[in-house]
N, C-alpha and C positions, 0 to 999 in steps of 0.2 A: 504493500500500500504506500512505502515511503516513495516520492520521488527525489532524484538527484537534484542537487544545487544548479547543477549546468542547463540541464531541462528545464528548470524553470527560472534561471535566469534569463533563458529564450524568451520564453511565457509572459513575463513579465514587459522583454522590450516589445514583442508583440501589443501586449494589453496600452502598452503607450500609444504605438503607433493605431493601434484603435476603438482607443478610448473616444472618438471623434463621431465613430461610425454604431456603437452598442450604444444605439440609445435605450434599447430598455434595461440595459445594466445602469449604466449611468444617468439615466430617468433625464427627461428634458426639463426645461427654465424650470416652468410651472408645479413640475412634483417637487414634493418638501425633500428638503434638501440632510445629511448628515449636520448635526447639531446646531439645525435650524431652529430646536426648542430646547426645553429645559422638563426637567423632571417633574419641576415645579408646576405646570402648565396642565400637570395633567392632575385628573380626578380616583383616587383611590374607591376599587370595585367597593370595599363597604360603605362608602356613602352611597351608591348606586343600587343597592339591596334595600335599603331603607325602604324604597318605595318598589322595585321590581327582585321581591325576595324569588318570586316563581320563577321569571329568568333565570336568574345569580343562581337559585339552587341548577336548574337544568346545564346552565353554560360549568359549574363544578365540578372539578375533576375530567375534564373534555382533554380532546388534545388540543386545542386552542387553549384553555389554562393552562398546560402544561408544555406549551410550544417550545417555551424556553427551558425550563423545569426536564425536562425528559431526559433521562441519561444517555441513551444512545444517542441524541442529538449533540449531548455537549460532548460526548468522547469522540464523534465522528468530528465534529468540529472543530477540535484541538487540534487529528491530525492530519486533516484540510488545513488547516493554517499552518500545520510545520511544514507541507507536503508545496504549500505555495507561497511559501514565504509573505502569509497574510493577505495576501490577493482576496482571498475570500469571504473575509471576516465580515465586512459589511454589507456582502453579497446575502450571506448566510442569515447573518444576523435582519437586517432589513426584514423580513416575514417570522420568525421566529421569537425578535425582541423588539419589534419596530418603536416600541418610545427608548429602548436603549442607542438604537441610529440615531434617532431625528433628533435628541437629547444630547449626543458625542459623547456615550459612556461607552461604546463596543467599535472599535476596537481600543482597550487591547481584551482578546477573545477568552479571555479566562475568568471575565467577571470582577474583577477587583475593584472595577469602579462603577458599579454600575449600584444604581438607587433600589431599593425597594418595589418600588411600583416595577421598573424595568423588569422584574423576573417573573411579573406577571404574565407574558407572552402574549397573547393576541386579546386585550381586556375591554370592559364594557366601555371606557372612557375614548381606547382608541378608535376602537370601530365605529363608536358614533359620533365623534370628530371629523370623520372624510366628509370631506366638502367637494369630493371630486376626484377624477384618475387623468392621469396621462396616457392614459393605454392598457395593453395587458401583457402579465408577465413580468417579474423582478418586481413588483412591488413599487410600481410607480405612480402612487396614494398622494392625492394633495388632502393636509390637514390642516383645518382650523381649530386648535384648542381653545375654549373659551365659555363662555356661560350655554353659545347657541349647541343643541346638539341635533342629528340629522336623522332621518331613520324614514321608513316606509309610506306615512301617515299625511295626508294633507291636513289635518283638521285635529291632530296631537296642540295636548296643552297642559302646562307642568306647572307646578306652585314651583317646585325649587330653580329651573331652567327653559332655558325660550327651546323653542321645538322647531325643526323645519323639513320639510318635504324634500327627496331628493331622489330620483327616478331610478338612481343608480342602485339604491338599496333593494330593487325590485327586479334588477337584471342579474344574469350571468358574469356583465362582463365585471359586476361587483369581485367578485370570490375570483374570478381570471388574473388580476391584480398578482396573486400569489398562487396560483393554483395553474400558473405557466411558467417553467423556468428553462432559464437560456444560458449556454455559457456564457460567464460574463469577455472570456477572450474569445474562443472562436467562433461561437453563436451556434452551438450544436444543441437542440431542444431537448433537456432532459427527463421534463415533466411536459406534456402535451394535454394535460386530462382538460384543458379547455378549448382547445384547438381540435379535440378528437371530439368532442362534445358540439361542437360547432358546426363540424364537419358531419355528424350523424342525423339520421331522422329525427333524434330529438332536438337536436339548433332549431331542424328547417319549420319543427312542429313550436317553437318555439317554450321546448317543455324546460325550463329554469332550474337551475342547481338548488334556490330554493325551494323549488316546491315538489323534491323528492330527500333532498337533505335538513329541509325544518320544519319537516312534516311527521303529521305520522303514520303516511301512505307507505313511506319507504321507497317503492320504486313508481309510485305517482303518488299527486298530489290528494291530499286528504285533510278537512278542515280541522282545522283545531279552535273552537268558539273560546273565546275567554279575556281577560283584559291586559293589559301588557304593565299596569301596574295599581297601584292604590290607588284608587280614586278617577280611574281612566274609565272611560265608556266602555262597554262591553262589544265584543267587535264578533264578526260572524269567521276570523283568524286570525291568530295571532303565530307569529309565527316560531317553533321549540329553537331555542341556543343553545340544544346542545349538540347540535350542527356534526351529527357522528355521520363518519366513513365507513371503513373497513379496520381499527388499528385498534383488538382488543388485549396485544400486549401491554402496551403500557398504562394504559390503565389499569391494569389488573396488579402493575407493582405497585400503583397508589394507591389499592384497595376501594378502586372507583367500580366497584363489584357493576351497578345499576350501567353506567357508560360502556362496559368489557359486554356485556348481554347486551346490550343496545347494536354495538358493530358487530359481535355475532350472527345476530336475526338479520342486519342487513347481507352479512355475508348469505346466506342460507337463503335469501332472494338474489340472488343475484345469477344463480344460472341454472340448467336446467341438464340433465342427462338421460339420454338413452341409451341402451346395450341390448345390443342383437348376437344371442348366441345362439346354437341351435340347439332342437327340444332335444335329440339326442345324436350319441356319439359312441362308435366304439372303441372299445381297446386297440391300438396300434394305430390309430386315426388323427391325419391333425385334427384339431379343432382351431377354429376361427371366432373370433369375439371380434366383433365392431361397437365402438362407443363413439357418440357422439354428444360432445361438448358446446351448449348456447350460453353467448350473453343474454341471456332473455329480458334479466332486470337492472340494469345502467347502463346511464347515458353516456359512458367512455368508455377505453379498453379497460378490461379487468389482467389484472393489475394494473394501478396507474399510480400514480404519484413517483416516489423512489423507485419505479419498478424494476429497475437492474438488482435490487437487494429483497423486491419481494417474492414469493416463490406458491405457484398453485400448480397442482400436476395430480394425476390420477393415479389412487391407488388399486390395482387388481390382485385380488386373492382368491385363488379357485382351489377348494378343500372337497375329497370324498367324504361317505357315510360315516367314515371312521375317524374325520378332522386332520388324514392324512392331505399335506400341501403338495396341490399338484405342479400349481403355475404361481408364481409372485412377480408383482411388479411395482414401483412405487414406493415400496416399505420403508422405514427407517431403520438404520443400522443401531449399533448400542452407542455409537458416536452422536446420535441423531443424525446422519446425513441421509438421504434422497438416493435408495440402489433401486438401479434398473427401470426410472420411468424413463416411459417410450419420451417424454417431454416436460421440459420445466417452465411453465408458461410465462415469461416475463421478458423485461429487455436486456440483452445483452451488449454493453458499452463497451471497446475497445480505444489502447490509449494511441500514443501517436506511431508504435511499432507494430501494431494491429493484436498487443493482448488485450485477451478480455479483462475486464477490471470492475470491481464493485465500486469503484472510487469515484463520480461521478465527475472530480474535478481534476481527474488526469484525462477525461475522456476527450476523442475529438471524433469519434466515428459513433455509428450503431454496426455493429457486427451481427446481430438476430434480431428479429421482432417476433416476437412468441407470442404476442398477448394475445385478447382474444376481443375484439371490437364491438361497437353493439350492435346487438342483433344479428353477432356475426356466429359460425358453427363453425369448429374443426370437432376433424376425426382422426381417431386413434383405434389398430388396429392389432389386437396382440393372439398366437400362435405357437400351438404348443401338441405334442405329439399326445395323447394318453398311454400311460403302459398298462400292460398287462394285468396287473395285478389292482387295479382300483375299483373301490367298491360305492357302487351306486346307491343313489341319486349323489353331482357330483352338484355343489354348491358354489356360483359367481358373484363373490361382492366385490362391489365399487364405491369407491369413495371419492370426491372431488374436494380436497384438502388444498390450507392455505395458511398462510403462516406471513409474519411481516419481516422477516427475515431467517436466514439461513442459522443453524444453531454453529455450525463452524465461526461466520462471521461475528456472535454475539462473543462467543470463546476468544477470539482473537482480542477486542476493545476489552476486557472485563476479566476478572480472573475466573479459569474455568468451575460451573458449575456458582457463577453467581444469580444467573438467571437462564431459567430455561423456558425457551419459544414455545408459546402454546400453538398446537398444529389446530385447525378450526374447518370441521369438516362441511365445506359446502352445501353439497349433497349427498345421496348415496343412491343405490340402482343395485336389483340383484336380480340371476335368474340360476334355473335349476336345469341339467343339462340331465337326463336319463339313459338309461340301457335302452337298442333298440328294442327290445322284446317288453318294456316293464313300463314306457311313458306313458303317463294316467289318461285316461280317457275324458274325453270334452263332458263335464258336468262331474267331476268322479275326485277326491281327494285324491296326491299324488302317494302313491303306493310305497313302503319303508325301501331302506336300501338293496340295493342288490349285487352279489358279487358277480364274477363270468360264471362262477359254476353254478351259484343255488339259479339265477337267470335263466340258465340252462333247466334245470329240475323241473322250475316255474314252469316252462314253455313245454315240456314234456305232458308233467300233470295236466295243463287243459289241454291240452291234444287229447291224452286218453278223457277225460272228461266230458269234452265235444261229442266223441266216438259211442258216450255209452249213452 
């Protein structure tokens, strides 16, 4: 993961020479600028509770609270910035700590000087300070901090602050802001989940990130009736903050039990499986399974965000009568690692020698796109001989497993065995593959195991049977 001094003093005279041309690294005029505010300017989330306690509770313990808070973000980010001689630091930091930017407490990347409020990460004061964007992608957010605060509402009115209407709170290209990332040197997209989003039937249907992400339809929109705080009008939605993805590891180390179930069930909407095997099969015979794989429920590829570090792939286990293992694929080893899927659905980054790399910030290629689009299907097709000696009815489970990262990569930042990656099973799909003499008949429960020879017996006895 480390990079050389000489490589990235390349990188570096590069990023000079086009610093002129990344404007959404470098945000134009108009976006707030690095320590264009002060810490001071901003509103501490417990006064914000006061009057929207139902929010504060739903936005707690999210990963937007804990944007900055998150340990694998800060150990990844420490060695992004030894890796780029700090190139990154306010790249990074800009969506993850943004009143630690716009304040000029980060860099330097280890937190030393950064305020209290800053380690609140994506918080109620700043999100309802945009007064406006530069575009999308890198976080190029214009902020007014100050008494006015902005949000969805034409007709909001506050005893403690002035309220105002802002259309942006209502679109995609709100959440695009940070939810599109670009190298800040060479401009290689590393996060696309709004550009792929944009690009899908849901842009063109115009279906919004909020109204599958602060809803509680999940993969459409569904009204939430209620008020957005003390003493507000009752509204026919208001929309939930706590704005979950797919990412139920880390909250599950903050004991964010209620957030970790929340990106579960959206995991578990999110796609759909079928397995075509056939109803029977004999000893010495390939068999063939075909599975096929839908985005059915999101609006981008699954995986998307860090996707070169997240990991979905299928697991297949075909077990006889007797729990003997005929076929595996997918399994984890005692390592935790990933043996023998046919595919590991996510992106693969390559650096400027063409390895692959989980490092997003030595990347300048895509070497794979694995992911799976929406409403898009791949197939997977796994084969395997039977022997001899297995005993029927032969059992196919499938699972569509998914994980926010690789358990190797958590070992590497972390000392081994300080946290283990929960795997979060998509889906699942099974089917029963029989003896050709013994598969159950259309209306008839399927008939107990069968070996080659008692099969044999079977088919004997109704013959004589038939005969008498």
């Amino acid at each position: 993961m480390k990079g050389t001094s000489v490589k990235w003093g390349l990188f570096l005279l590069a990023a000079i020479i086009l610093a002129s041309v990344v404007s959404s690294f470098t945000a134009a005029a108009e976006a707030t600028k690095f320590g264009e505010y002060s810490a001071d300017d901003f509103t501490y989330e417990s006064r914000c509770r006061q009057c929207h306690a139902i929010i504060y509770g739903q936005w707690e313990g999210t990963m937007h609270f804990n944007a900055y808070l998150d340990p694998f973000y800060l150990e990844e980010v420490k060695v992004a910035s030894i890796d780029t001689d700090g190139l990154v630091d306010e790249f990074c930091a800009r969506c993850h700590t943004p009143i630690g930017v716009v304040s000029g407490e980060i860099p330097p990347i280890d937190g030393s000087g950064m305020s209290d409020i800053s380690k609140l990460g994506v918080q109620c004061d700043f999100c309802h300070v945009i007064s406006g964007s530069d575009g999308i992608g890198n976080a190029p957010f214009i902020i007014t901090p100050g008494d006015i605060k902005w949000g969805p509402f034409e007709d909001s009115k506050s005893a403690y602050h002035d309220s105002e209407y802002l259309k942006l709170y209502t679109q995609a290209e709100y959440c695009g802001m940070c939810h599109e990332v670009i190298h800040p040197v060479n401009g290689l997209v590393i996060d696309d989940t709004y550009s792929t989003w944009k690009d899908s039937q849901y842009g063109k249907d115009n279906v919004v990130c909020q109204d599958c992400h602060m809803t509680e339809g999940i993969t459409e929109y569904k009204a939430n009736p209620g008020r957005s705080g003390s003493g507000a009008p009752k509204r026919e939605h208001i929309s939930l903050h706590a704005i979950t993805g797919g990412n139920a590891f880390i909250p599950m180390i903050f004991g964010a039990e209620d957030v970790a179930k929340m990106a579960t069930e959206r995991l578990q909407n999110a796609a759909t499986l079928e397995v075509r095997a056939p109803e029977v099969a004999s000893a010495g015979e390939e068999v063939i399974i075909e599975v096929s794989i839908t985005n059915s429920g999101a609006g981008h590829n699954i995986p998307t965000g860090v996707s070169e570090i997240r990991q979905i792939w299928l697991e297949m286990v075909v077990t006889d009568a007797e729990g003997h293992e005929i076929y595996s694929a997918g399994t984890l080893d005692t390592e935790g690692s990933i043996k023998s899927a046919k595919r590991i659905y996510n992106n693969v980054l390559g650096d400027s020698e063409g390895t692959a790399t989980e490092s997003f910030w030595l990347a300048d290629r895509v070497l794979e796109d694995n992911r799976i689009g929406p409403e898009k299907t791949v197939e997977e097709k796994h084969t395997f001989i039977l022997s001899e000696d297995v005993v029927y009815p032969l059992k196919v489970e499938t699972s569509l497993n998914y994980r926010s990262a690789s358990q190797e990569l958590i070992d590497k930042l972390f000392e081994k065995g300080t946290y283990e990656v929960p795997v979060i099973q998509m889906n699942e799909a099974s089917n029963t593959i029989y003896h050709p003499d013994a598969s159950p008949k259309e209306g008839t429960e399927p008939t107990p195991g069968f070996s080659t020879f008692t099969a044999t017996i079977a088919l004997i006895l109704r013959m004589y049977i038939n005969r008498k």
